[in-house]
N, C-alpha and C positions, 0 to 999 in steps of 0.2 A: 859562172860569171855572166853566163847572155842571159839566163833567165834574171838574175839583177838589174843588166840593163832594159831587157824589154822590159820589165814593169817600170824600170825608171822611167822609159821613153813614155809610155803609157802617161804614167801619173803626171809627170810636164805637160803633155795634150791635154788632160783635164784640168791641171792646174791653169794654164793657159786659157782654156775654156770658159772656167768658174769665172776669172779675174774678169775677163770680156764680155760675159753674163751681169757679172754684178755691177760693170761701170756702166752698164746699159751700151753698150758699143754690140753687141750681139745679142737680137731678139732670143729667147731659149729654145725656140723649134730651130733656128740658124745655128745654135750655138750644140745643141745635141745633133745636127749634125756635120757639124765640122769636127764634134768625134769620132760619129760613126764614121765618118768618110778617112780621116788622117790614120785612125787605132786601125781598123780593118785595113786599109793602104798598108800598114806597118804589120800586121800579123799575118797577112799573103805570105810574106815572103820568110817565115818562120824554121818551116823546114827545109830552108839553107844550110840551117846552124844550130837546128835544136831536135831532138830526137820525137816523133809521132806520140810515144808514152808523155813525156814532156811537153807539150805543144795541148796533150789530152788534159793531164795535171793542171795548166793555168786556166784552161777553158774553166773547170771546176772553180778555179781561184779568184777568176774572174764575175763568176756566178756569183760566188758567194759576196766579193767586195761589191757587188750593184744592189746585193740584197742587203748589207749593211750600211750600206749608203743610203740606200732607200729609206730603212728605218731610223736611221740618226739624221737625215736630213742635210748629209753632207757633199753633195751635189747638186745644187738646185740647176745648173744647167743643163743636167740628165733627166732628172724627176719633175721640172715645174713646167711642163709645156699644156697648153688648156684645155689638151683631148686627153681620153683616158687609153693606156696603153702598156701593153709591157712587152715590146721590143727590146726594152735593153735588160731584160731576162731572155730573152728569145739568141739574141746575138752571141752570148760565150756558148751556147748550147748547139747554135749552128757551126759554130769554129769546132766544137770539141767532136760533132759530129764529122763534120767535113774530114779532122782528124784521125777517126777511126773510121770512116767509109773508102778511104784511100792510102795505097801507098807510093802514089805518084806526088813529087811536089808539085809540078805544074796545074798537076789538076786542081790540090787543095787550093794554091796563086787563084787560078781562075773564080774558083767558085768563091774566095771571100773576095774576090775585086767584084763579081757580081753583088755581093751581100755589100760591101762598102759602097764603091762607086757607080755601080748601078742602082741601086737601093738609094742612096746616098744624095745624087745628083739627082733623081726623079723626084723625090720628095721636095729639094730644093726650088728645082722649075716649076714643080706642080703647083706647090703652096705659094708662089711667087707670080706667075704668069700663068698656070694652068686653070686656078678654080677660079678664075674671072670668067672662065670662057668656058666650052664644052666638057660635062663633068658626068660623072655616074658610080653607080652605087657596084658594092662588092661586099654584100651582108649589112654593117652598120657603118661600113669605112664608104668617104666618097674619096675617089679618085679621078684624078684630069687627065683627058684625051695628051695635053704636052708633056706630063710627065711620064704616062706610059711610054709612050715615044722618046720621051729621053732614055728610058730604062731600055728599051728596044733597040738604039742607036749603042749606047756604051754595051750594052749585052754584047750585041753584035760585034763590034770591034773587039772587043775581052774575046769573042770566040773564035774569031779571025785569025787573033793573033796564034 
């Protein structure tokens, strides 16, 4: 039954997402990531209530529905943002890892609140109020001096705590 609901929950944030995407009320680099930020917020806290095999299992399930998504074109506010990218292959794979690299819950918590709300929020500031201002490269990706530092600020508190 929870693995029903987490996907349920899941698939409500995307549906939510798509709907917000497509009335134009959410740009789609805003809008992928008010999933990254909300599904990773919501899969922290997994192994509360769901077994590490389980928790390994939807990472998988999760891979593969972004990979069908992808190909049927049934996300556009995951798949249509104007860089090219596959973060959101990259994301059930760091959950499934996190997964089996740990059998502390706090620790798995932490490190997808880094991967959500760190990741999440930096992206947000960066592309918003960062690449106006001081910027630099990291291979073919640029990144802004504010949203490192945002990512630095939430890290830090995530680690704190």
């Amino acid at each position: 039954m929870a693995v029903v609901l987490s996907l349920g929950l899941i698939f409500i944030i995307l549906i939510v997402s798509e709907v917000l995407w497509r009335s134009q009320r959410l740009e789609p680099e805003t809008a992928r990531k008010f999933i990254h930020i909300f599904v990773g917020s919501f899969i922290a806290f997994w192994p509360l209530y769901m077994s590490w095999q389980t928790i390994q299992l939807l990472s998988i399930a999760l891979f593969a529905g972004v990979l069908i998504s992808y190909e049927l074109g049934v996300f556009g506010a995951i798949h249509q943002v104007k860089r090219r990218t596959s973060g959101e292959l990259w994301y059930p794979v760091g959950i499934g890892l996190s997964a089996t690299l740990t059998t502390q819950p706090w620790i798995f918590c932490i490190a997808i609140l880094h991967l959500s709300l760190g990741d999440g929020l930096a992206a947000v500031v960066g592309t918003k109020w960062g690449l106006k201002g001081k910027k630099y490269q990291i291979g073919t990706h640029t990144k802004s001096f504010l949203g490192s530092l945002t990512f630095l600020i939430v890290s830090s508190g995530l680690s704190l705590l």
